[in-house]
C-alpha positions in Angstrom: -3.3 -19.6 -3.4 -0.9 -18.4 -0.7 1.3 -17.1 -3.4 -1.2 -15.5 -4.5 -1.8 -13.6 -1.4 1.4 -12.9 -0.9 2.3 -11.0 -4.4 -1.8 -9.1 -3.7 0.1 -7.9 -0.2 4.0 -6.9 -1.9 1.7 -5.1 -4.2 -0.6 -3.8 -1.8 2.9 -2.6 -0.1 3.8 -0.8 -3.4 1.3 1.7 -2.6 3.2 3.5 0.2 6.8 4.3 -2.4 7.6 7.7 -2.6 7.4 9.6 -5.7 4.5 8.3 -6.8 1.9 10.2 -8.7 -1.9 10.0 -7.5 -3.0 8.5 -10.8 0.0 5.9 -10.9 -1.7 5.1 -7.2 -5.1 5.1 -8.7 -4.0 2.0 -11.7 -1.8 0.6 -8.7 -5.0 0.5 -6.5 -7.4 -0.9 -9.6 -5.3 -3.5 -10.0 -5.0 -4.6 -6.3 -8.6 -4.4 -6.7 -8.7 -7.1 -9.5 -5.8 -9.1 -7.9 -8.2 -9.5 -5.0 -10.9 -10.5 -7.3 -9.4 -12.8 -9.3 -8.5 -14.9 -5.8 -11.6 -14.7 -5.0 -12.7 -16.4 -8.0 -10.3 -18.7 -7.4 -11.2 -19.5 -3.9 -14.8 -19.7 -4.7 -13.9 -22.4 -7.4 -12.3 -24.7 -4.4 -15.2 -24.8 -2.4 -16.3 -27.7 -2.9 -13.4 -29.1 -1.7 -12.4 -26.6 1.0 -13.2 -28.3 4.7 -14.8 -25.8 6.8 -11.3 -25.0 8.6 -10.1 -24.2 4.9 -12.9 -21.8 4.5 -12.4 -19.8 7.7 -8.6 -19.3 6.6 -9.8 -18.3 2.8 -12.5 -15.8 4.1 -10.3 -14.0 6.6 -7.4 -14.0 3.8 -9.7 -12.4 1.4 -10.6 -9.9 4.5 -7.5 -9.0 5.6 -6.5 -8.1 1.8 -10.0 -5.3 1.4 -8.6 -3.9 5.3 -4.9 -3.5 4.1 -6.0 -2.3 1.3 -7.9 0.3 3.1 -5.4 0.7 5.7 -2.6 1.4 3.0 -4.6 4.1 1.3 -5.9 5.9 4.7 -1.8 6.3 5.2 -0.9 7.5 1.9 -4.1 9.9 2.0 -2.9 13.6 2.1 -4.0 15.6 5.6 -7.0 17.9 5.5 -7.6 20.3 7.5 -10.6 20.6 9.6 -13.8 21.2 8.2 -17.7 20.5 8.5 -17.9 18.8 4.5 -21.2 17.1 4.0 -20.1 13.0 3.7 -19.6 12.0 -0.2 -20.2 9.5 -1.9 -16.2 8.6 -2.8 -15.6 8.4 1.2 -18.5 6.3 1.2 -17.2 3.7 -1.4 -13.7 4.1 -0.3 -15.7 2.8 3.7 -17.2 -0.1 1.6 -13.3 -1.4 0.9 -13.4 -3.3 4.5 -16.7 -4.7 3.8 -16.4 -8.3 5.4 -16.4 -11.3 2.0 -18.6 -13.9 2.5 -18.0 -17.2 2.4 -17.3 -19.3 -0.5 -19.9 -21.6 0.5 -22.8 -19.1 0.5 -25.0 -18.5 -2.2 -22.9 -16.0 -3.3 -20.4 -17.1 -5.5 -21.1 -14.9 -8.6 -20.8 -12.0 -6.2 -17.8 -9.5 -7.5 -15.5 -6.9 -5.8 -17.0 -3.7 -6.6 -16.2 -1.8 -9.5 -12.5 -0.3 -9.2 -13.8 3.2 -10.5 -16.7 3.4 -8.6 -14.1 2.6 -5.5 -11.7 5.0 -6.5 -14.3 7.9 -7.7 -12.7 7.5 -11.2 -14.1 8.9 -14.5 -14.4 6.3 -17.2 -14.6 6.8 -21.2 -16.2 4.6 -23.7 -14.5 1.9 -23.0 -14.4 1.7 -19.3 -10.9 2.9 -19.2 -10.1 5.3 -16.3 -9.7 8.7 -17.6 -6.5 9.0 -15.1 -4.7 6.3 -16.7 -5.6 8.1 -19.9 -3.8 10.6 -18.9 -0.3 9.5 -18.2 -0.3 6.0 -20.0 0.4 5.5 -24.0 -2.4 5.1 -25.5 -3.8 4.0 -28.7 -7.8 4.6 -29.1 -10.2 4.2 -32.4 -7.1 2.7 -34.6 -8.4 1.1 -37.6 -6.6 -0.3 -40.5 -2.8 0.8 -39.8 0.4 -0.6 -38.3 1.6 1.0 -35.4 5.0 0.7 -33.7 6.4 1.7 -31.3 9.7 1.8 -30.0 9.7 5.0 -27.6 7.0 5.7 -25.5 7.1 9.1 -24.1 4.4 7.3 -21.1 5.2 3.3 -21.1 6.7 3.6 -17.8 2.8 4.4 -16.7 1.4 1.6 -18.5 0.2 0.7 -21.9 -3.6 1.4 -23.1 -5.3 -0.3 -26.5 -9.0 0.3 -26.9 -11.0 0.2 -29.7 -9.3 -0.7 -32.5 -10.1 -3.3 -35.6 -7.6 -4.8 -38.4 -4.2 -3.0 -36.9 -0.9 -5.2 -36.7 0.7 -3.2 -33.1 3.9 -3.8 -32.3 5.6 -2.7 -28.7 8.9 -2.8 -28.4 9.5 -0.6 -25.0 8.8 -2.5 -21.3 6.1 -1.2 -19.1 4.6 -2.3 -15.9 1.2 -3.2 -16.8 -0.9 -3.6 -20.3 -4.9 -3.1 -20.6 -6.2 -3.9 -23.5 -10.2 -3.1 -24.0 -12.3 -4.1 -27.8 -9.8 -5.1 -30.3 -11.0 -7.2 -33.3 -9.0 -8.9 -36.1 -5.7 -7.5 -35.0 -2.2 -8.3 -34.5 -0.2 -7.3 -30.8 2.8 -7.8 -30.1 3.7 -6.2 -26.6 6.0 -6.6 -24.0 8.4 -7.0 -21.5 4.8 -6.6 -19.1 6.6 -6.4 -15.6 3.0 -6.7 -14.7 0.1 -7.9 -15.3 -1.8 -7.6 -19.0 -5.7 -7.4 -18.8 -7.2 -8.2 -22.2 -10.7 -8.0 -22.7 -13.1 -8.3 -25.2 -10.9 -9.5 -27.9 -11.9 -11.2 -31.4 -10.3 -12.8 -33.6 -6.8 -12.0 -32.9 -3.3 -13.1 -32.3 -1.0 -11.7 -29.2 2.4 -12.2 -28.3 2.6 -11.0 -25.0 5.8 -11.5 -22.5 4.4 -10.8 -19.2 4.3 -11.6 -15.5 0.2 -12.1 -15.1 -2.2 -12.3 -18.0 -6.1 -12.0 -17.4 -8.2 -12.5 -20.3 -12.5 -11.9 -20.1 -15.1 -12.1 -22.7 -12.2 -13.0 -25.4 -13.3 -14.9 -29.0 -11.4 -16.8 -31.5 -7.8 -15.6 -30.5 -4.4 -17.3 -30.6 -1.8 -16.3 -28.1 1.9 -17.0 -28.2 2.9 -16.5 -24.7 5.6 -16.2 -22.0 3.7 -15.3 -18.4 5.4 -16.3 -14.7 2.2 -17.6 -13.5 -0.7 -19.2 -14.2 -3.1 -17.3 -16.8 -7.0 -17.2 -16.5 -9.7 -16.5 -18.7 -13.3 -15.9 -17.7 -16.0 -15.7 -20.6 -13.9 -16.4 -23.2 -13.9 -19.0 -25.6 -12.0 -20.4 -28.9 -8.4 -19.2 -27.2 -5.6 -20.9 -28.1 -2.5 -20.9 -26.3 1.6 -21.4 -27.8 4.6 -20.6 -26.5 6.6 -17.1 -26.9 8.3 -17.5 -29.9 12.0 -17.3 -30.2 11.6 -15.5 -33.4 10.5 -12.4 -31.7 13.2 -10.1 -29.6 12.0 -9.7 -26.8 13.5 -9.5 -23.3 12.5 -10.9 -20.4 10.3 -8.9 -18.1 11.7 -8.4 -14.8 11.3 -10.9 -12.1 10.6 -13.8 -14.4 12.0 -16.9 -13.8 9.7 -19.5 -15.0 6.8 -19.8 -18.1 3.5 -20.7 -17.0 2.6 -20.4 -20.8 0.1 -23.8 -20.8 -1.3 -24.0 -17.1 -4.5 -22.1 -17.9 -7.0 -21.7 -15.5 -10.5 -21.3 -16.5 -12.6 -19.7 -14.2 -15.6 -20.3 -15.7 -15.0 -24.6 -15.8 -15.0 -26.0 -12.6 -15.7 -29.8 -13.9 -12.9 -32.0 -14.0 -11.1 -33.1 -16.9 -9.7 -30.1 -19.5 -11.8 -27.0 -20.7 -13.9 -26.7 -23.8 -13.1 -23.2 -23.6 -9.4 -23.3 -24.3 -6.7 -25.5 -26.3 -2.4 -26.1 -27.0 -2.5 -24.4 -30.3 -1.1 -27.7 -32.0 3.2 -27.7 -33.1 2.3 -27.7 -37.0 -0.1 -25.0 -36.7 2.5 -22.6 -35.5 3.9 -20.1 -36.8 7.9 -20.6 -38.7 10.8 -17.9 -38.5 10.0 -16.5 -42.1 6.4 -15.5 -41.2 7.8 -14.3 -37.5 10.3 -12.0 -40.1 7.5 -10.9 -42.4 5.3 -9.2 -39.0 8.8 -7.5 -38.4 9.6 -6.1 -41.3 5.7 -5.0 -42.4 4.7 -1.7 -43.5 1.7 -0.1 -43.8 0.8 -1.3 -47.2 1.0 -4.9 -45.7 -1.0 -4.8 -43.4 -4.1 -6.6 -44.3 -1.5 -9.1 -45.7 0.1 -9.7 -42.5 -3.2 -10.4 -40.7 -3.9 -13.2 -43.0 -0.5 -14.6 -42.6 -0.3 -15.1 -38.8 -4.2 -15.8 -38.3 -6.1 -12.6 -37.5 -8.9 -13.4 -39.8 -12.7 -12.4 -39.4 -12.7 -16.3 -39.7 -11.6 -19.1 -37.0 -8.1 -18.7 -36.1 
């Protein structure tokens, strides 16, 4: 957990570079934001075991994370100049950042971190995808029935956006710092170096081959998903996922800081019971994929497509 708070706070930290652009500030923010979240998930599925020392020390970790949070982005904030300006409603949600967490104990458990664009006074489109990451991220939106690849983003270095998008084999070759992935069904992705974290949600039927440092995964279906991640990924709502290692098959370097593979140490935050989740699975040696079929999503074209779903196991049926 401690690691945990420690990466949240390096991040946090991130905020106050130089160079940065306001939007790349924004996606850092939203994803402090979730980072802060997530552990708070986390913490709340200890409880039951935390002694009431324990849940002292997780409440004020969780509470100094919202006030440096705040803290950071009250530094980084450009000057104004004085002037009577009725109070709005952004510096009102920004205020609500230091709001105190209650403790895991309460009867609040299935309380969440507010909603990152409501914090951050952020436009959303269809998908829930802030309109500023739209606009300096590569993005694919609405993609049906093609192969894409991609081997040089003009944005990557701003992150990678997929939204939208049914029976499309994608295929990322460039590194980026964070992926987001919102509605894709019966698809193929291959994406990565992530020196990041990849958020995937609401994802059906699918098979990813991600290389990343953090992978979240919510309200996810039926998917199979060859991985290499540096720490431990979660699901929440999902169900039917099952997990493989990277293959070797696919070139792919390393994304930057990685130095161990996490790939099968799931956590689930939706099963707190003991023994293994229902909700997830070791996609089984023979069920794998072989170097031929690894070649064959390589070397596709467009014509192939619906040929190369059924070959690697992006079917409308179970995967």
């Amino acid at each position: 957990m401690f690691c945990n708070e420690l990466r949240i706070r390096e991040d946090i930290d991130g905020l106050k570079k130089t160079g940065q652009t306001a939007t790349a500030r924004d996606v850092t923010t939203t994803q402090c934001l979730a980072e802060i979240n997530d552990l708070k998930n986390e913490i709340g599925s200890k409880a039951h075991q935390a002694t009431a020392h324990d849940q002292r020390t997780f409440n004020e970790v969780l509470k100094g994370l919202n006030q440096q949070l705040q803290e950071v982005r009250s530094q980084i904030a450009p000057k104004r100049k004085f002037a009577f300006k009725p109070k709005t409603a952004a510096a009102s949600n920004l205020a609500s950042l230091g709001t105190p967490i209650a403790s895991p104990r309460d009867n609040s458990s299935d309380q969440q971190l507010p909603d990152p664009s409501k914090q951050l006074g952020l436009k959303t489109n269809d998908s829930g995808i802030h309109q500023s990451r739209l606009q300096e991220s590569s993005v694919l939106d609405d993609v049906h029935h093609a192969l894409r690849t991609e081997n040089n983003v003009e944005h990557a270095d701003q992150g990678i956006i997929i939204s939208n998008s049914s029976y499309c084999v994608i295929r990322y070759a460039v590194p980026s710092p964070k992926l987001t992935v919102n509605t894709l069904q019966t698809s193929i992705l291959v994406s990565g170096p992530i020196n990041g974290a990849a958020f995937v949600t609401g994802v059906t039927a699918s098979v990813l081959i991600l290389s990343c440092r953090q992978l979240r995964m919510h309200r996810c279906q039926n998917c199979i998903v060859y991985l290499r991640c540096s720490s431990r990924p979660v699901i929440e709502d999902c169900s039917s996922i099952q997990f493989a290692p990277f293959p070797d098959e696919v070139d792919m370097t390393l994304p930057e800081g990685t130095n161990s593979d996490h790939w099968d140490q799931v956590h689930d935050f939706n099963w707190l019971k003991a023994g293994h989740s229902p909700n997830w699975s070791i996609l089984e040696p023979a069920k794998r994929k072989v170097p031929d079929q690894w070649k064959r999503l390589k070397t596709a074209t467009e014509d192939e497509v619906d040929e190369v779903l059924q070959a690697l196991g992006a079917t409308g049926s179970e995967v």
